[in-house]
C-alpha beads as a LAMMPS data file, in Angstrom:
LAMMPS data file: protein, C-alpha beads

205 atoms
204 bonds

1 atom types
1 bond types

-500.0 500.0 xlo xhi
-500.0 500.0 ylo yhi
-500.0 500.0 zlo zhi

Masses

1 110.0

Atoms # bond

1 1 1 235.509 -185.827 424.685
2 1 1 232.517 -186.550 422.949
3 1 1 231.909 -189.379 420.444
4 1 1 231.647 -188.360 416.766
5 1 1 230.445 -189.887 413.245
6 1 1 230.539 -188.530 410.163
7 1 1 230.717 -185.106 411.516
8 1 1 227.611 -186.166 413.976
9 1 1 227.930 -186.156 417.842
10 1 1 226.529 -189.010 418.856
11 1 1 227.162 -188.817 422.754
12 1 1 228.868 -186.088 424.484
13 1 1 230.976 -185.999 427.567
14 1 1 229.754 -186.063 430.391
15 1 1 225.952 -187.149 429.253
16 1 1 226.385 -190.728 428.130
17 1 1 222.907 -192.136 428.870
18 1 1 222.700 -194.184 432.102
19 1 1 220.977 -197.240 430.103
20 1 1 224.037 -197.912 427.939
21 1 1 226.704 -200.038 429.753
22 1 1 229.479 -198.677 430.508
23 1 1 231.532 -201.353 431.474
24 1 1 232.541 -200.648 434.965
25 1 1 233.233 -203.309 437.615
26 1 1 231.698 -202.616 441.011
27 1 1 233.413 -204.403 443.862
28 1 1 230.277 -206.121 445.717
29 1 1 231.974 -208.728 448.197
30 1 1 235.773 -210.168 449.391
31 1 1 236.203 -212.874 451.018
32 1 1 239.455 -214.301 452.488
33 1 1 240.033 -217.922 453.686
34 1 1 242.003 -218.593 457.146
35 1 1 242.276 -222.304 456.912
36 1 1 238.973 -221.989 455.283
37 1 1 236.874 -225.169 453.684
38 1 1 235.123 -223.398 451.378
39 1 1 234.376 -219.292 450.217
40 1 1 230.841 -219.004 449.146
41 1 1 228.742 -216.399 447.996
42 1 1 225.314 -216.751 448.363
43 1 1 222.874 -214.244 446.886
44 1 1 221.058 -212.025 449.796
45 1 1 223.707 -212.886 452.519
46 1 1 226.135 -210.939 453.863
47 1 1 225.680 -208.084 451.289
48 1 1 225.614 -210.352 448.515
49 1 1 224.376 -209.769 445.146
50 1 1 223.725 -212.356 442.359
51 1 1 220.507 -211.297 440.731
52 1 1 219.301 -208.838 437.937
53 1 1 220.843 -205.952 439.123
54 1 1 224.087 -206.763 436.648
55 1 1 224.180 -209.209 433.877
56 1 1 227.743 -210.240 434.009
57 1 1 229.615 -211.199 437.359
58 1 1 233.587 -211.473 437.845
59 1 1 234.859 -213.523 440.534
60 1 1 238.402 -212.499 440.780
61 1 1 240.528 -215.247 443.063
62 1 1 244.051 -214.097 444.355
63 1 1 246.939 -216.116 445.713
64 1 1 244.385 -218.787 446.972
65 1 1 247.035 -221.201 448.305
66 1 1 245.833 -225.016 450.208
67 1 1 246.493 -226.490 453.064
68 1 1 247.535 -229.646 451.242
69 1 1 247.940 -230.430 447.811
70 1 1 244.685 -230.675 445.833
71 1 1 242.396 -229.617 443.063
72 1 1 240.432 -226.057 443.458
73 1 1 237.053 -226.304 442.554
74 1 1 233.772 -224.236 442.000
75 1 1 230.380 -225.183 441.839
76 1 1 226.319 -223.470 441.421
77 1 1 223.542 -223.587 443.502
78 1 1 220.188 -223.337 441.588
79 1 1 217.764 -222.258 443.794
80 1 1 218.004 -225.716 446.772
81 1 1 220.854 -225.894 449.557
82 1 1 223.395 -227.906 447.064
83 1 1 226.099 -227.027 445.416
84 1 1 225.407 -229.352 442.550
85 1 1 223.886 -227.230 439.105
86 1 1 223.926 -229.389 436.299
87 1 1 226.732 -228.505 434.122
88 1 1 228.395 -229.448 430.848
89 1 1 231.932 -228.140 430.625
90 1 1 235.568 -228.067 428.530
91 1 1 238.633 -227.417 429.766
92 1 1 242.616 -227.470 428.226
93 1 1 245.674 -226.792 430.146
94 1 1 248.852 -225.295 428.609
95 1 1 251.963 -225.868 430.935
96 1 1 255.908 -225.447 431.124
97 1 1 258.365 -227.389 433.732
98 1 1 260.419 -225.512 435.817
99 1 1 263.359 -227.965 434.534
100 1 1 262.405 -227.623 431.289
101 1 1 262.335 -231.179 430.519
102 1 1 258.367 -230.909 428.731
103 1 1 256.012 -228.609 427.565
104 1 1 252.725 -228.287 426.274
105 1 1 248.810 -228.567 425.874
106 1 1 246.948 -230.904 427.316
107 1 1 242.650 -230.958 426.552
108 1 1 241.767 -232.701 429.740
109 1 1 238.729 -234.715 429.654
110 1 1 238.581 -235.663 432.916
111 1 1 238.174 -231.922 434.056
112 1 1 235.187 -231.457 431.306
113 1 1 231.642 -232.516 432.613
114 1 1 228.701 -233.585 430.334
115 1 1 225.124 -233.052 432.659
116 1 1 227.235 -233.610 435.579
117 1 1 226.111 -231.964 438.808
118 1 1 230.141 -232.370 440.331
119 1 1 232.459 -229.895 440.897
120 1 1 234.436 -227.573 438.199
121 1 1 238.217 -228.331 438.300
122 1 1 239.968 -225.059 438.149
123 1 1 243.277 -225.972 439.076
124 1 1 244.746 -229.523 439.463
125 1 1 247.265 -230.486 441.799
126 1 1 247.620 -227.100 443.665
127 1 1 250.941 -226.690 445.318
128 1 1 251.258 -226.029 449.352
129 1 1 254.439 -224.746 449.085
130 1 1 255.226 -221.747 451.396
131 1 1 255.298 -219.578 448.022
132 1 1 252.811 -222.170 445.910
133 1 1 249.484 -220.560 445.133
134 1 1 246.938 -220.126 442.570
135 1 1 244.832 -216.842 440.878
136 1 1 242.678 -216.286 438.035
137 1 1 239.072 -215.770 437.165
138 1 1 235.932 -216.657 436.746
139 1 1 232.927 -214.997 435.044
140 1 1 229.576 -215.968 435.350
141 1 1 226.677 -214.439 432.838
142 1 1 222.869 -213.646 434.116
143 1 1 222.932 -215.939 436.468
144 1 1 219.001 -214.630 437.875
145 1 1 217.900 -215.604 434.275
146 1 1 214.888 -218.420 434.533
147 1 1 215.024 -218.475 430.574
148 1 1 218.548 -219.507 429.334
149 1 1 221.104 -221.696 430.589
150 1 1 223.771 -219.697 432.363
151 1 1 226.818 -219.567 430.608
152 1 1 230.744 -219.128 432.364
153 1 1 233.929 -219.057 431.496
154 1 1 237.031 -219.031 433.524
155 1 1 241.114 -218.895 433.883
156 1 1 243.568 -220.216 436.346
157 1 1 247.412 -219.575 436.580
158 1 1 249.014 -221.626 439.230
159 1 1 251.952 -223.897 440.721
160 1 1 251.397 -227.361 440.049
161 1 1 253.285 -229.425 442.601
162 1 1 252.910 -233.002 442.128
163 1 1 255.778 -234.732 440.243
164 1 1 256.031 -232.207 437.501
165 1 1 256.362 -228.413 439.062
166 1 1 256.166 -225.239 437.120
167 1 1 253.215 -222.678 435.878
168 1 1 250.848 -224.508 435.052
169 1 1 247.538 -222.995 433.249
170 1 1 243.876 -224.097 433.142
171 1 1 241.391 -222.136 429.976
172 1 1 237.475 -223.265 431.174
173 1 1 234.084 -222.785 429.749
174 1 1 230.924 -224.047 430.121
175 1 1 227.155 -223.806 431.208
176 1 1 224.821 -224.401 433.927
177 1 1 221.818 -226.829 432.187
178 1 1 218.978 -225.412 434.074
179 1 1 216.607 -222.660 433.728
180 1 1 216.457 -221.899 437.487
181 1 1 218.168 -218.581 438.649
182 1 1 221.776 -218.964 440.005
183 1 1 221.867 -217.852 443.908
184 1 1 225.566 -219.349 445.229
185 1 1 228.572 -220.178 443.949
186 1 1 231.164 -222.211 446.322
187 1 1 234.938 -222.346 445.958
188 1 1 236.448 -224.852 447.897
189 1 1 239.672 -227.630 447.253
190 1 1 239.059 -231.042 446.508
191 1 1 240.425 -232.075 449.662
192 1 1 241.369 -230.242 453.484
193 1 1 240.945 -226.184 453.619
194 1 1 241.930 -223.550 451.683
195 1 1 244.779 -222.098 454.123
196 1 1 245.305 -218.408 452.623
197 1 1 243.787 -216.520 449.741
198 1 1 241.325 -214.024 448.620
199 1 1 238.103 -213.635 446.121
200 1 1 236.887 -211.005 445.002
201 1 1 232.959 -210.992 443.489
202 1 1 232.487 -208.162 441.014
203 1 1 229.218 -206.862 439.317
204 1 1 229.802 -205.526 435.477
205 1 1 227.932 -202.628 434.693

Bonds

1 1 1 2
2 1 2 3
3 1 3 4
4 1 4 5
5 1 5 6
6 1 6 7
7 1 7 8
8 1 8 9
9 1 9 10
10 1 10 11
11 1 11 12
12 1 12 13
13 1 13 14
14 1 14 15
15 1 15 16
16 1 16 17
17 1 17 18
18 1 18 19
19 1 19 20
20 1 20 21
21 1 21 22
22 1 22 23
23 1 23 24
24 1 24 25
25 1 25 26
26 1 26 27
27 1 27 28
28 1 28 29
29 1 29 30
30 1 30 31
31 1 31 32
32 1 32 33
33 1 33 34
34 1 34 35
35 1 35 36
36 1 36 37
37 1 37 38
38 1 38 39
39 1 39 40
40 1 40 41
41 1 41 42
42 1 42 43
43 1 43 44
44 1 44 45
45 1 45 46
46 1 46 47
47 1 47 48
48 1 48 49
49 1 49 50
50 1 50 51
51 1 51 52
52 1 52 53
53 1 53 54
54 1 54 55
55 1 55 56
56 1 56 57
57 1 57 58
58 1 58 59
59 1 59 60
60 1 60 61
61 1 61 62
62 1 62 63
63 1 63 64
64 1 64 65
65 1 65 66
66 1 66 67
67 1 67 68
68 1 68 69
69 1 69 70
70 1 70 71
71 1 71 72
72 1 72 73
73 1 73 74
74 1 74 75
75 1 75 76
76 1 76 77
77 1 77 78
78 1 78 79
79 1 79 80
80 1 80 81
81 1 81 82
82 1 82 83
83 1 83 84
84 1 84 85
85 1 85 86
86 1 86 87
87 1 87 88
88 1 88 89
89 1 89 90
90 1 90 91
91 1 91 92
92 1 92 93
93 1 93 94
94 1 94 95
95 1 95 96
96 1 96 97
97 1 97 98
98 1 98 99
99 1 99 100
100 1 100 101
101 1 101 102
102 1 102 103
103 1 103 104
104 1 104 105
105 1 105 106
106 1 106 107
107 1 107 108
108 1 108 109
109 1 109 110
110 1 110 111
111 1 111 112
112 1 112 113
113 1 113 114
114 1 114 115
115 1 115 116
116 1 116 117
117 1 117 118
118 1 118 119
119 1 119 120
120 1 120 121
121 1 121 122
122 1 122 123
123 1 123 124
124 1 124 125
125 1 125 126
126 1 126 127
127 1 127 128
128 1 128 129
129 1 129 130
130 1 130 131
131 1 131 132
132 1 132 133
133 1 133 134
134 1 134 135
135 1 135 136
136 1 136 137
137 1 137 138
138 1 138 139
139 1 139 140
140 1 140 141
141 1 141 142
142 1 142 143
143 1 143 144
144 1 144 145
145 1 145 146
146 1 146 147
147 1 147 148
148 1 148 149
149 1 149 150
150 1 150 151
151 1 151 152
152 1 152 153
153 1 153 154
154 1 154 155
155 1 155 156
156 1 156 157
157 1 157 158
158 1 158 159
159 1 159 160
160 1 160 161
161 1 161 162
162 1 162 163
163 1 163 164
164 1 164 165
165 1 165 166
166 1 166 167
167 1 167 168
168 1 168 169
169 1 169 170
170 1 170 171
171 1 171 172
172 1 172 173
173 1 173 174
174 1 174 175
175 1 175 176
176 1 176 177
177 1 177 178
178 1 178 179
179 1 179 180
180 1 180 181
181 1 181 182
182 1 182 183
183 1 183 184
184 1 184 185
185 1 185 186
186 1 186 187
187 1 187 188
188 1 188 189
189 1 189 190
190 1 190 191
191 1 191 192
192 1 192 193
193 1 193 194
194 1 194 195
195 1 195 196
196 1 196 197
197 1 197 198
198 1 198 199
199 1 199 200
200 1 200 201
201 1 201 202
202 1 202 203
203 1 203 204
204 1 204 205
């Protein structure tokens, strides 16, 4: 079916011109963790791709569950061997109890970073329970740019086990303050291994 305006054809079926996007996600790496201390993808390793050849990346993470209770993280490299981009950062977390007893949204300010090089909280207080876990994702924009600061933007569902349990959520956004390209991103908990769990790195046409 083509696409028509006005009476005009303005693409047809079939012949949509290859330099218009087209939206299409093309699976470029998984990774799963087996008592794992970190997933990374690193561009040019391991069939890795974080360059020019998309614009927007989707990092899809599923069931990623920890060997002990913790924070998940993520970080950027910018071009060294450290996992440390400088980054400013905001983050709120709507949540419900499994008891019922509270509710709510919480902005949390000690997840947000302002030119901080540490990691991104993406989930706070992970439960380890045998059916505990977290998923969600993360998108990162042009990372290979060496003009513009490299934007992202992310969500987490997951069990929060640590005095209050229940689904908790986590809505983050920020940037990575640096003109140099974006060649690695690390996932990793704030403390011991992540014990099960898969990501997924996606390039958007």
């Amino acid at each position: 079916m083509g696409l028509i305006s006005n009476g005009t054809t303005l693409l047809d079926a079939g012949a949509l011109d290859s330099g218009i996007a087209t939206g299409d996600m093309i699976l470029i790496k998984t990774l799963t963790a087996s008592s794992s201390a970190n997933l990374t993808f690193v561009h040019g390793t391991s069939s890795v791709v974080l360059d020019g050849t998309y614009k927007s990346y989707v990092f899809k993470y599923i069931d990623i569950h920890p060997a002990s209770v913790a924070q998940l993280t993520v970080n950027f490299r910018d071009g060294g061997t450290d996992y440390d981009a400088t980054k400013t950062s905001t983050a709120f977390n709507p949540y419900h109890q499994e008891d019922d007893s509270a509710a709510g949204i919480i902005y949390r300010e000690a997840w947000d970073l302002a030119q901080g090089a540490g990691d991104q909280i993406i989930a706070q207080e992970l439960g380890n329970g045998a059916d505990e876990s977290a998923s969600g994702y993360l998108h990162l924009f042009n990372p290979s740019s060496t003009t513009f600061v490299k934007h992202y933007m992310g969500l987490t569902e997951y069990y929060q086990n640590f005095g209050n349990t229940g689904p908790f959520q986590v809505y983050y956004a920020g940037y990575c303050n640096v003109t140099a390209a974006i060649d690695g991103v690390i996932f990793k908990m704030s403390s011991g291994n992540i014990d099960s769990g898969t990501i997924k790195l996606y390039g958007i046409t």
